[in-house]
Structure formats: C-alpha cells, structure tokens
C-alpha positions as CSV (number, residue, x, y, z in Angstrom):
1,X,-8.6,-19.7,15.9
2,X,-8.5,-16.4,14.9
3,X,-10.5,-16.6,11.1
4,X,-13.8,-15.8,9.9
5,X,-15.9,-12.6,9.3
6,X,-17.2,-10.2,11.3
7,X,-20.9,-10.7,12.2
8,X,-23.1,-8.4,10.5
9,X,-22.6,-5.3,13.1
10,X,-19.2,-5.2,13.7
11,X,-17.1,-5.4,9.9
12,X,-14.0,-4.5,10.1
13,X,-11.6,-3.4,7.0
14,X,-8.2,-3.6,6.5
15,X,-6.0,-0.5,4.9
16,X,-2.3,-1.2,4.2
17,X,-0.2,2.5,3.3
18,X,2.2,2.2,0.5
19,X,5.9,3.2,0.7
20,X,7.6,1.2,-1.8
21,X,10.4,-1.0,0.0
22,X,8.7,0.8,3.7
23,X,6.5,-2.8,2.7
24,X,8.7,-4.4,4.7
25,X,7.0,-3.4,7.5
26,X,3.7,-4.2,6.6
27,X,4.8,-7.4,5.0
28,X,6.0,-8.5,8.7
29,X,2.5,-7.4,10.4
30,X,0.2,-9.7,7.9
31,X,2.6,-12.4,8.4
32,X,2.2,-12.5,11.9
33,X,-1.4,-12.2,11.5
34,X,-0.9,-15.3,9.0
35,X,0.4,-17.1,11.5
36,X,-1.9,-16.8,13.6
37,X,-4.2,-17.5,10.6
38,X,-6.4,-14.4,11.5
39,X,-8.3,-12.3,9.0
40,X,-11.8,-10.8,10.4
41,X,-11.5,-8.6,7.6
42,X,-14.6,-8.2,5.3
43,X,-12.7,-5.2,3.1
44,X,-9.3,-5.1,2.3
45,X,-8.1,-1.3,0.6
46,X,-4.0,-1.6,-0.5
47,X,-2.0,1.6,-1.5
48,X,0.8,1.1,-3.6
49,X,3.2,-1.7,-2.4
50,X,0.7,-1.8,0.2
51,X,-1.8,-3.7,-2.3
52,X,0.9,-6.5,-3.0
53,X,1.2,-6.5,0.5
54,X,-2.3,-7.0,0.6
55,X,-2.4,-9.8,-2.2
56,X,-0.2,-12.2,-0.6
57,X,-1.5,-12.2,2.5
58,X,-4.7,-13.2,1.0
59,X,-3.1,-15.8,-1.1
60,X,-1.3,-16.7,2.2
61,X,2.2,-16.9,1.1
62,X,4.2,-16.2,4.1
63,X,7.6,-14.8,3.5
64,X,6.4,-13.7,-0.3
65,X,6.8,-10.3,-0.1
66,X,10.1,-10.2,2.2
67,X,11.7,-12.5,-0.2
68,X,10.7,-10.4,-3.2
69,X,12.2,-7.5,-1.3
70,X,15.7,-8.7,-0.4
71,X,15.5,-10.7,-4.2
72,X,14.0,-9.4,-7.0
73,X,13.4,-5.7,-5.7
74,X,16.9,-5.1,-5.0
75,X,18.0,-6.5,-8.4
76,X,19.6,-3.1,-10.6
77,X,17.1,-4.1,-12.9
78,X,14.6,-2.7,-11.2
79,X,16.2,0.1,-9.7
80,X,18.7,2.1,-12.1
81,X,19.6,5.9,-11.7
82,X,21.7,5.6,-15.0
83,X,18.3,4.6,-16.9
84,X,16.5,7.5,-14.9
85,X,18.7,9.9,-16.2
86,X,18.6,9.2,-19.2
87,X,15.4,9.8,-19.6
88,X,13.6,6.3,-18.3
89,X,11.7,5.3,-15.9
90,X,13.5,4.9,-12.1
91,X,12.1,2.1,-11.3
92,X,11.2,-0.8,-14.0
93,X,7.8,-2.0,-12.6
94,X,7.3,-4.4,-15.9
95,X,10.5,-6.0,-15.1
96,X,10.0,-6.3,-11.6
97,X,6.5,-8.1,-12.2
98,X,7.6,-10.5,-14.9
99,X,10.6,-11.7,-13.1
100,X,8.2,-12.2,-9.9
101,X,5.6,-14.0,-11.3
102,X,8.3,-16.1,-12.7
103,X,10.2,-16.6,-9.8
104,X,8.2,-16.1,-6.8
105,X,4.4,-15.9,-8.3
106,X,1.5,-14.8,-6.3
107,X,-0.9,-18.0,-5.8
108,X,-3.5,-15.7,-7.5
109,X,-6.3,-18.5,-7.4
110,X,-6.4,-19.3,-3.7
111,X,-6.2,-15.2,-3.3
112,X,-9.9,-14.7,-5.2
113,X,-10.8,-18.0,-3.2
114,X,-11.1,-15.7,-0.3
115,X,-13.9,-13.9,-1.8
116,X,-12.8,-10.7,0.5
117,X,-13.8,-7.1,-0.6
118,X,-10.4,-6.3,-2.0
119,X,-10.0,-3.1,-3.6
120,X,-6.8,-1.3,-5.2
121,X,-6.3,2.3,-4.9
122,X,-5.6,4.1,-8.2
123,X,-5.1,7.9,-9.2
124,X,-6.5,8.5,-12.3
125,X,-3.9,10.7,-14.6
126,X,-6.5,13.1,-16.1
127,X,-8.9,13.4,-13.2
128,X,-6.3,13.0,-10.0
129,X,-9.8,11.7,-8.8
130,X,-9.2,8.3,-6.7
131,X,-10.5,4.8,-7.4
132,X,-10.9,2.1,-5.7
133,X,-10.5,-0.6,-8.3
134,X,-11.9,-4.1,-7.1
135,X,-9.3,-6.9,-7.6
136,X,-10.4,-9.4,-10.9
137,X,-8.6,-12.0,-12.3
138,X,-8.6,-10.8,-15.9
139,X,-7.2,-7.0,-14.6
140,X,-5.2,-7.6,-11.5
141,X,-2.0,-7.5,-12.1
142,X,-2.1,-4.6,-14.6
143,X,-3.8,-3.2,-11.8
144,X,-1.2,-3.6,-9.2
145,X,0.9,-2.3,-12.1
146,X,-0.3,1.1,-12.6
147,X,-0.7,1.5,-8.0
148,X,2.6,1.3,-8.0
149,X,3.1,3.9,-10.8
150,X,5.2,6.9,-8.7
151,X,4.5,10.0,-11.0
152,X,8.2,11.3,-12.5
153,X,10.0,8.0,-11.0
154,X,7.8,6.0,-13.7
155,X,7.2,8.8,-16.4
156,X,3.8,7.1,-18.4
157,X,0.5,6.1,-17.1
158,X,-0.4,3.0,-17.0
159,X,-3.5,1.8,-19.4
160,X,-6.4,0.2,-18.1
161,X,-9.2,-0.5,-20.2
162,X,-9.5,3.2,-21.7
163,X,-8.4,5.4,-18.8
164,X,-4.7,6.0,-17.4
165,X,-3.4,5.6,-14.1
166,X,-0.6,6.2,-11.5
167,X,0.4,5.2,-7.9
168,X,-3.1,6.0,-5.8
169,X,-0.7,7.6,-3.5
170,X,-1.4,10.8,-4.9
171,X,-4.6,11.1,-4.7
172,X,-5.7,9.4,-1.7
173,X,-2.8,7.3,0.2
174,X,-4.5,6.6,3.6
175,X,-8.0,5.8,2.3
176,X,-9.1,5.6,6.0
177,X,-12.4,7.2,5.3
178,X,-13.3,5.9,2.6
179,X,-13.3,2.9,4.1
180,X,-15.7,3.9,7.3
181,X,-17.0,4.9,4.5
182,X,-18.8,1.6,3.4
183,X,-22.1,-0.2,3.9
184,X,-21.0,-2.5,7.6
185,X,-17.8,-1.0,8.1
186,X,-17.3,0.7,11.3
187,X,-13.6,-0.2,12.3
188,X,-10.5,0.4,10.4
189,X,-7.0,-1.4,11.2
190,X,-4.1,1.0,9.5
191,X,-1.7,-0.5,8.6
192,X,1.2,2.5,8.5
193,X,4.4,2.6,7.0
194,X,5.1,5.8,8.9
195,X,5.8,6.5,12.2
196,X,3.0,7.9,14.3
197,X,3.8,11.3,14.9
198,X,5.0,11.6,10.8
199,X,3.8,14.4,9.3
200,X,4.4,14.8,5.4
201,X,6.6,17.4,3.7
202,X,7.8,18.0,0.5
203,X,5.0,20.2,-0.8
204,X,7.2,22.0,-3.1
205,X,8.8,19.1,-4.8
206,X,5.2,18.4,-5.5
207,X,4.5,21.4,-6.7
208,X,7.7,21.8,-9.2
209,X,6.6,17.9,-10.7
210,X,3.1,19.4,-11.1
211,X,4.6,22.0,-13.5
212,X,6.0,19.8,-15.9
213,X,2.7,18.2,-16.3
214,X,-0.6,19.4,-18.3
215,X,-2.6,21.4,-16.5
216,X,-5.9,19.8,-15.0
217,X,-6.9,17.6,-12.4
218,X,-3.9,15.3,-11.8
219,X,-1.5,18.4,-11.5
220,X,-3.7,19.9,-8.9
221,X,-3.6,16.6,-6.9
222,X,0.0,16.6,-6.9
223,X,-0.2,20.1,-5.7
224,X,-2.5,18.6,-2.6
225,X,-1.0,15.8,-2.2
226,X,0.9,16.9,1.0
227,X,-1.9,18.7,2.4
228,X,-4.2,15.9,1.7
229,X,-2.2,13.4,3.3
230,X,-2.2,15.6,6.8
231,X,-5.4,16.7,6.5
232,X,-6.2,12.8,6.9
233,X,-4.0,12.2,9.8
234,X,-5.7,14.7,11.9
235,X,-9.0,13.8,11.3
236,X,-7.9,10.1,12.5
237,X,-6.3,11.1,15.6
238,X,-9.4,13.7,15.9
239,X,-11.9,12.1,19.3
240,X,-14.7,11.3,17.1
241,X,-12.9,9.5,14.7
242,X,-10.5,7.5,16.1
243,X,-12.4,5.1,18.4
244,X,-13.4,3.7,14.9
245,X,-9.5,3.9,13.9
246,X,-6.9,1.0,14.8
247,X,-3.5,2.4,14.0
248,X,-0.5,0.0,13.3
249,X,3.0,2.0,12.7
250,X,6.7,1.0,13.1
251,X,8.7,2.6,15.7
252,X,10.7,5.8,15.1
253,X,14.3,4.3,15.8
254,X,16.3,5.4,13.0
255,X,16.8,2.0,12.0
256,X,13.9,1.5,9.4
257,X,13.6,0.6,5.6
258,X,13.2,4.0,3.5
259,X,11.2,4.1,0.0
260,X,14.1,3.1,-2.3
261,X,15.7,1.1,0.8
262,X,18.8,-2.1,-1.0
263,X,19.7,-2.5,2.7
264,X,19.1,-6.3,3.1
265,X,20.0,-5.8,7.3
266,X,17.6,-2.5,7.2
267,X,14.5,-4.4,4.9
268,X,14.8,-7.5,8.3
269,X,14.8,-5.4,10.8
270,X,11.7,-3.5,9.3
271,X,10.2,-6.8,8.9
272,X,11.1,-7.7,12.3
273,X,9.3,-5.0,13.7
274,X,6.1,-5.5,11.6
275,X,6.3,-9.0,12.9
276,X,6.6,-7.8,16.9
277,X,3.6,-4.9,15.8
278,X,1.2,-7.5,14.2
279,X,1.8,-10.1,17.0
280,X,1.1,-7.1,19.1
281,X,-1.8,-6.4,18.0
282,X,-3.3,-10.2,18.1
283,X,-2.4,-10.4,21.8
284,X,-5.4,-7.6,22.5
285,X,-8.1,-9.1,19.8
286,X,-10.9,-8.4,20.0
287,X,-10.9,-4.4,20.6
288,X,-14.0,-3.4,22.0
C-alpha cells in the first residue's frame, strides 16, 4: 500500500496546473493514484480547476471531477457566448458550483479529515501579488470560487473577507517554487495540463486586457503573465532544479481537451491519458 507521509527528510508536495476543462487530465492521474490509494503528499498547491482537482482527490471521490466535466460543465448554463457578449460573465462559476454541490457534492468532511497542507492559489485584484490560501471549511468554496475567476471571461473579483480575487493563474500558475519553497519539502510532483515542450504565448492579448483595467499591480501581472509562466518552466527543466522536479504532462497528440473543451469523446480520452500517466508514474514509486 501506497498511503502515508513522507518521513521527516523526504516530504513531497503535490502541484496540479489549472486549465479549465484541460482538468480532465489531471482528474485521470489522481484517480489512478486513488486507486492505488497513494498519497505521500504532505502539501497539496491547486491552480484553478487544478484545486478542484485537488479537492476530490482528497475527499476521494473517484470519477467526481470527470462526471462534473462531461455533466454540469458542459451544461449552456455555464458556458454562454450570447451572455458574454452581452456584457456577462463567459463562464457562470456561481451556477456551475450550486448545481454541483447539489448534484454531485464534494464530500467536504472526509477532504479536511486528511489533515493535508492544502493550499489554493489566488491572484489578488489590487496587488496581482499571489496567495496561497489554505483550504477551511468556513471559506473553501468561495475560495475555489474566486481560483477559478479568468480575468475578462468572469468580469468582477471575487470577495473574500475584505480583499478581491481572480484565477491564481495570473499571478503564479505553476507554483513549483514556492512549493520547494517550504519548511520539509524537497520534491515536487507537477501535475501539467500542458504538453512538455509547451511554451506560452499570447503576451499581447494580455497586454490589450491589461489596458482596460486600472492601472496598478494586477494590470502589470497580466502584462507578465506570459513571461512569468516561461520564466518558470526553464528554471524547472534547469540541472539544479529539476532533480527536485517530478513532471506529469499529457502527450502532444492532437487529440486533447482544450480550456473551453464540450467534446464529451475529447474530455475521455484526456482522462484516459491522465489515467495511463498517473498509473505510470506509480509503476516507478519511489524516485530516488
């Protein structure tokens, strides 16, 4: 059997990218690693979609978050152009979570019986600082909420407390260092939504969005966004780094959910592939 924690020397943390319906992927690698009921993770850090993924692997609900995808994501409630157009938000993440939690709710007691280091990446709208929000039951899902905020697809901040927030993709959406970063940790398994050679564009759609917004520090991290991103990947893939760095990505076939991805056949095989990646992975544990 695969579960327990690390022993004091060796802790190892968990980061899951974000990608909005790209969860698939993710989905499928912590539900192999469910199945094998394996988590030797003291830290858990979710971007995004990535921290839902996060949250039912912990409440250890397999098939959660691929049902939610093929149900309730792909529902044109949640997703509506004409709404967008008009001046609404793209994507209705109230909706989306009421219906959920109605439907297909996170077992949110046995997740906080893990007692795991569980953090949620947020960008703060003034600042376009990072935070690392630990999961509690009173703010959870308001939490999850505002991570999954995409600035200009979802056009108001999310209220926590007496600060604002949006998706921590912006401002830090592979928060690899941060977790070497921490007291014990010294190996990172990345979850990745990307291919492995992916390297981020779009810099001046960025940079157009940032204009419409108050000057200050969350229009500046928009404008960094891409170069922050990059700047990350090569300092995992850099010698000294990466021994420290276990790097988990679906293949670059083509055949792959996207961000806004309704394709029920696309959103399987994307899970499929997580499922093959995670299994993967547990056939060569522990890494030296």
């Amino acid at each position: 059997m695969h579960t327990g924690r690390q022993p004091a020397g060796m802790q190892t943390a968990l980061v899951v990218e974000g990608g909005g319906m790209r969860a698939a992927f993710s989905s499928g690698v912590t539900d192999a690693f469910l199945q094998a009921d394996f988590n030797p993770f003291s830290l858990l850090v979710g971007v995004s979609s990535g921290a839902s993924t996060i949250a039912s692997y912990l409440s250890k609900q397999e098939g959660r978050n691929l049902a939610v995808l093929l149900d309730q994501s792909c529902r044109p409630e949640f997703i509506r152009w004409s709404r967008f157009i008009r001046g609404g938000d793209l994507m209705d993440i109230d909706w989306l979570w009421q219906v959920v939690q109605q439907e297909n709710p996170l077992d949110c007691e046995r997740m906080f019986a893990q007692q795991r280091d569980f953090r949620i990446v947020l960008s703060n709208a003034l600042s376009g600082e990072p935070e690392y929000a630990v999961a509690q039951p009173d703010s959870f899902l308001d939490v999850l909420r505002a991570s999954s905020s995409i600035p200009f697809m979802i056009r108001k901040p999310v209220a926590i407390g007496n600060e604002f927030y949006f998706d921590g993709g912006v401002a830090d959406a592979l928060p690899v260092q941060w977790a070497l970063s921490r007291p014990n940790i010294n190996r990172v398994v990345v979850i990745r939504t990307r291919a492995q050679n992916y390297v981020k564009k779009g810099a001046l759609s960025d940079s157009l969005l940032a204009r419409l917004l108050p000057a200050g520090g969350f229009s500046q991290a928009l404008r960094q966004r891409v170069k922050h991103y990059n700047a990350t990947l090569a300092w995992m893939q850099q010698p000294e780094n990466c021994r420290y760095i276990i790097e988990i990505h679906p293949p670059d076939d083509g055949k792959m959910a996207g961000r806004l991805c309704r394709d029920a056949g696309r959103l399987r095989y994307s899970y499929a592939a997580g499922l093959e990646c995670g299994r993967a992975l547990l056939q060569q544990w522990p890494v030296n």
